[in-house]
C-alpha positions in Angstrom: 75.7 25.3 195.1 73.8 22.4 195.3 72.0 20.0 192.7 68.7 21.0 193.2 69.4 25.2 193.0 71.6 24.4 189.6 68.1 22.5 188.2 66.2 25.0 189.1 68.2 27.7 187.8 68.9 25.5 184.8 65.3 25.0 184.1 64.0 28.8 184.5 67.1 29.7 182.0 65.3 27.5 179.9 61.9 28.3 180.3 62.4 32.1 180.2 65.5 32.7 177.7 63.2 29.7 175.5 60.0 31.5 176.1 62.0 35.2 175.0 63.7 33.9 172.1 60.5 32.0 170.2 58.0 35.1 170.9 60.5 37.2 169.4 60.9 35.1 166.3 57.2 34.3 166.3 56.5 38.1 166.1 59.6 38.8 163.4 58.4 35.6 160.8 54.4 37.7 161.7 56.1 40.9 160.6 58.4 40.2 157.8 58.0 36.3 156.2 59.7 37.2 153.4 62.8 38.3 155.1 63.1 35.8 157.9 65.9 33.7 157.5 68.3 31.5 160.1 70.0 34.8 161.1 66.7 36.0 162.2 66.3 32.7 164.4 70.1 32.6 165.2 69.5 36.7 166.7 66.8 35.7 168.8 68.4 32.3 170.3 71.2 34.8 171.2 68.9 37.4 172.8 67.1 34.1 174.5 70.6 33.1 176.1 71.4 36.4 177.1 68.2 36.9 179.0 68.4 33.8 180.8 72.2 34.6 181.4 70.9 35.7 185.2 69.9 31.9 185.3 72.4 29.8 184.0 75.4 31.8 185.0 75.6 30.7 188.4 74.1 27.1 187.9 77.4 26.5 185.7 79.8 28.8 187.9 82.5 26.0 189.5 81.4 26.2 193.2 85.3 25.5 194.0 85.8 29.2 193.1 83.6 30.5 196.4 84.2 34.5 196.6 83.5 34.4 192.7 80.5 31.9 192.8 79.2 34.5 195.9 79.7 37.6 193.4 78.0 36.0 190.4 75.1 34.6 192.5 75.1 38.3 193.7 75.1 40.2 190.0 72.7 37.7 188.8 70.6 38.0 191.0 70.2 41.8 190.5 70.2 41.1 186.8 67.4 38.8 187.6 65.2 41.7 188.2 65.0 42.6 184.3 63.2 39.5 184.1 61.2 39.4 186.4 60.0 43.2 185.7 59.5 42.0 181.8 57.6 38.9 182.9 55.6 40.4 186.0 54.4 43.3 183.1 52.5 41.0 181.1 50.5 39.7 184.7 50.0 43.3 185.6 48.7 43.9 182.0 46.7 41.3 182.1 45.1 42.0 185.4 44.4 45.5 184.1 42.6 44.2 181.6 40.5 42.0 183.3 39.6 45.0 186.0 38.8 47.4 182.9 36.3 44.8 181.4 38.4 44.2 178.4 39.5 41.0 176.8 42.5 39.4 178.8 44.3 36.8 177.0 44.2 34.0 179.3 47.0 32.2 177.3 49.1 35.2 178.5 48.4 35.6 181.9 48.9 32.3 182.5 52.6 32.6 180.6 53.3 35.7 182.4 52.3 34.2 185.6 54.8 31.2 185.3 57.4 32.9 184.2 57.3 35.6 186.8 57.3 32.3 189.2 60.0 30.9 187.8 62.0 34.4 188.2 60.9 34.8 191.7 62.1 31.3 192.6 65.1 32.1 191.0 65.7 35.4 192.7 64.8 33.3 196.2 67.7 30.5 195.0 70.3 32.9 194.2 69.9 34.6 197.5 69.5 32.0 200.1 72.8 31.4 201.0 72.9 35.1 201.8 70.0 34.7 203.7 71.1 31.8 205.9 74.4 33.4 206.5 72.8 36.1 208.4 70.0 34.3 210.2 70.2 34.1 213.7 71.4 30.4 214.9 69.9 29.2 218.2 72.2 27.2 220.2 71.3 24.6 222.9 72.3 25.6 225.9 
């Protein structure tokens, strides 16, 4: 896999496992400050990295290992759809909101909207290779 996929992968993981796990601890210190505690932060740092597993398990996968690096890219990739369906819910939300005259969080949309991009360039960086396989080559004649 090459550099710039891994980055990109690398950085979503990031941006949408970070995003996951300090929203969930944001809304457990709002809910219960009295019993929030390093095992609250520790359980939502877990359920960050497991979110973004879809991300960085194939940007770490050794590419010497090709018919497993092609499976994992494959499994992530619909894994990667849990995501994108969580993130893509806030947009649609939002949108609603904004149709029905209500308040829209603009903060929100624009989170939603980023993080839905970031799955859907993921999702498009997973399956290239599968893509180019199975385009048609011209050849000169």
């Amino acid at each position: 896999m090459p550099f710039l996929s891994r980055l990109i992968l690398l950085t979503s993981a990031v941006l949408c496992g970070g995003f996951f796990a300090l929203s969930g601890a944001g809304v457990s210190w709002a809910l219960e400050p009295d019993q929030y505690s390093t095992a609250t932060v520790v359980f939502w740092v877990f359920a960050g990295g497991v979110l973004g597993m879809p991300f960085w398990l194939p940007a770490v996968f050794p590419s010497r290992y090709v018919a497993g690096l092609e499976l994992c890219r494959r499994i992530c990739a619909g894994l990667l759809l849990l995501p994108t369906w969580l993130f893509g819910s806030i947009v649609v939300h939002n949108f609603g909101r904004i149709v029905s005259g209500g308040s829209a969080s603009p903060v929100a949309l624009v989170q939603g909207s980023v993080l839905t991009a970031c799955c859907l360039v993921s999702l498009f960086v997973l399956l290239l290779p599968e893509l180019r396989r199975y385009a048609p080559r011209k050849t000169k004649p």
